[in-house]
C-alpha positions, 0 to 999 in steps of 0.5 A, a space after each residue: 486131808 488134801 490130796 498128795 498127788 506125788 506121794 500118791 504116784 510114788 506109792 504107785 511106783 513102789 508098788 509096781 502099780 500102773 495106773 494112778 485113778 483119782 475122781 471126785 467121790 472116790 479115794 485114790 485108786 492103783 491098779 495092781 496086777 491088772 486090779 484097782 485097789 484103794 490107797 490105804 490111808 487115804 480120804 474120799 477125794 473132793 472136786 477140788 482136788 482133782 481139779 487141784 491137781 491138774 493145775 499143780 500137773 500141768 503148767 503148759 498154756 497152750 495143753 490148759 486152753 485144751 483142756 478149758 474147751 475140749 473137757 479132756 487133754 492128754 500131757 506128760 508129768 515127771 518126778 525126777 528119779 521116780 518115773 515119768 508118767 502118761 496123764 489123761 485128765 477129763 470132765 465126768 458129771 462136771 468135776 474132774 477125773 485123771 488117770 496117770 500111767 507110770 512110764 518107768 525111766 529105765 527102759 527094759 529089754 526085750 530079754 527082760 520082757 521075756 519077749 519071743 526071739 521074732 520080736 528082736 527080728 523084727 526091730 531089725 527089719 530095714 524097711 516096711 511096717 510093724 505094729 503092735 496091737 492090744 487093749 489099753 494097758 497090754 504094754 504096747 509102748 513099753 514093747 516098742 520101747 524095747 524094739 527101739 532101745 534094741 535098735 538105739 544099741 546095735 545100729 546107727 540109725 536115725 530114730 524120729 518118735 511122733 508121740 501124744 505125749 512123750 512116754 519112754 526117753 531114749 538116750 542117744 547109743 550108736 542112734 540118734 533119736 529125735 522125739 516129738 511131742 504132739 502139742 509141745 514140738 508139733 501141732 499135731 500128727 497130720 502135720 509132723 508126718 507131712 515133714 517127717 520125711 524130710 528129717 532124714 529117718 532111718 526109723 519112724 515110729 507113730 505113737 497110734 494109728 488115728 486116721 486115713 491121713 496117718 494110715 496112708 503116710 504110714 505106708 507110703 513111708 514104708 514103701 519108700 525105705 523106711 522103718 515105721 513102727 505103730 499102734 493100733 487098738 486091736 485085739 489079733 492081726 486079723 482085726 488089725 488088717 481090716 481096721 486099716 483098711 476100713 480107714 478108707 472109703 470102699 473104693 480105695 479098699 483094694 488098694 490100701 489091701 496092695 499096699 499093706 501086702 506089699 509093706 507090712 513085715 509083722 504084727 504083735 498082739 499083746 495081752 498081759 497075763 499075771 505071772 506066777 511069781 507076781 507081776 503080768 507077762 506079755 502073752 504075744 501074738 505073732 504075725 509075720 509076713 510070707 507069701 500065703 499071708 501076702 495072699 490073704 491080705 490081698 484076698 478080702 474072703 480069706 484074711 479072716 483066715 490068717 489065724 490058721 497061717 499063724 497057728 501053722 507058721 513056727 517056722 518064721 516065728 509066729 504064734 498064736 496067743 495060746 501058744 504063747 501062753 504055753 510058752 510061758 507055762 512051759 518056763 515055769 512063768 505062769 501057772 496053770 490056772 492063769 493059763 487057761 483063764 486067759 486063753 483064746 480056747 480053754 478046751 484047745 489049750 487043754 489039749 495043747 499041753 495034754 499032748 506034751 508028753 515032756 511035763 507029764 501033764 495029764 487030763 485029770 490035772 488040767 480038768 481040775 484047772 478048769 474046775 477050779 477056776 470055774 468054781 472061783 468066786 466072781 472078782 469082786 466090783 470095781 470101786 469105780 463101778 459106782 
């Protein structure tokens, strides 16, 4: 039976999937809650299907000559009412493989994300940089949909989007949002940041930090007024730091080091966690500017350090991610063993919630935590593995 691709990224929407994987030799496959799992019912995909169904995705020329000469090309695609989905289609041992993540149409709320209340501080912030730090698939944009959407509905501000493709859509509120579709509205990001200053922006927001020319834009906006918001692949703030500088040669190091200290206003670092009544929470940590921070950015042997500034710094909001899981385990949204599985320190993190006397947890209960979850069976192989 040939592939239905949009019955296949329906059954992914129903089920509050992800990521819709099709490859030549495998059936189609959905990550569920964090797992890959077969669409049941479904046949061993052929060549011709996939490459079938780049072709019934993508009908914009200029994204299929890309494709035809790099092997690979990144696109949006829609069905109307259902969702909107981020496609990344690539040539594997010759035949085809996509992977299509869902981009729901309704954008969530930071409340409804259960994010920390700092987050909201921090869509708030009249000028300098935030970014929002994780692995692929931790729920970067759909944060940084929620901080725009925040901004959208109490400011009147002017929003310009660079994005590599389009996810979420903003609807203009008290904003007016302008997104920017690299490809589609603008031939690449080097060149619509060279211009984006002269589009009058309030706010912009840079889907992912690339390059040195995209670092440096980005901080000089900041240090001109503006709001900017991006992405980095990283895993804490520590690493974040040093990313962007190391964008640049050694001899521009120190300054890169002035202009972060003198620009950045926090640092999100997201992981997903499942949640207890199913589906992930976003486990955050949080950076946020002070003057000790400022001094360690500046200071390229302490910046190693800034992970003790944030396990100490509730005052201005921030938080480790094992305090954050703790957050989450306190609100019932999370279970014990899911905590201790996904936190930085397991031992650390026993002794976290050992020392709450307010849920009465005792050391016996965490230990048959950790014994449970390291006497677990190993995950079973991916389907992809072969």
């Amino acid at each position: 039976m040939p592939l239905d691709l949009d019955a296949a990224l329906r059954y992914l929407v129903a089920n509050e999937g992800s990521d819709l994987h099709l490859k030549a030799g495998s059936p189609p496959l959905t990550r569920l809650d964090g797992a890959l799992r077969p669409i049941g019912g479904t046949d061993v995909l052929g060549a011709e299907d996939t490459e079938q169904a780049v072709h019934e995705m993508l009908h914009d020329p200029t994204k299929l000559r890309e494709f035809a000469e790099e092997h690979e090309v990144d696109f949006s695609y829609a069905i109307p009412g259902v969702a909107r989905f981020r496609v990344n289609a690539f040539r594997q041992r010759g035949d085809v493989s996509i992977v299509a993540r869902a981009i729901p149409i309704s954008i969530r709320t930071i409340d409804d994300l259960s994010l920390p209340e700092v987050v909201r501080g921090l869509a708030e912030e009249e000028r300098g940089i935030v970014l929002l730090t994780g692995t692929t698939g931790s729920g970067k944009s759909t944060t940084l949909a929620a901080m725009v959407d925040h901004i959208n509905s109490t400011r009147a501000r002017h929003v310009v989007t660079i994005e590599d493709p389009i996810e979420f859509l903003h609807q203009d509120k008290m904003s007016l949002i302008n997104q920017r579709e690299v490809g589609q509205d603008t031939a690449s990001f080097k060149r619509a940041l060279r211009r984006v200053l002269r589009q009058d922006p309030d706010v912009i927001l840079i889907g992912e930090m690339r390059d040195e020319e995209t670092v440096h834009t980005a901080l000089s906006a900041a240090e001109t007024g503006h709001l900017v918001f991006s992405t980095v692949h990283t895993v804490d703030a520590a690493e974040t730091i040093n990313r962007l500088i190391d964008f640049f040669p050694p001899h521009m190091h120190q300054q890169v080091r002035a202009m972060l200290a003198g620009t950045l206003k926090g640092v999100i670092s997201q992981r997903l966690v499942p949640s207890a009544s199913g589906g992930r929470v976003a486990a955050c940590e949080i950076l946020r500017m002070t003057g000790r921070v400022r001094d360690m950015i500046m200071d390229h042997t302490q910046t190693g350090r800034i992970p003790e500034v944030i396990a100490d710094g509730g005052y201005y909001g921030m938080q480790t991610f094992d305090q954050a899981l703790f957050g989450h385990l306190k609100a019932g949204r999370i279970t014990m063993d899911q905590a201790v599985g996904a936190a930085s320190s397991p031992h650390d993190f026993k002794l976290l919630v050992a020392a709450d006397g307010k849920r009465g947890t005792t050391m016996e209960d965490l230990a048959d935590a950790e014994s449970r979850r390291e006497s677990a069976p190993p995950p079973p192989a991916s389907p992809l593995a072969a």
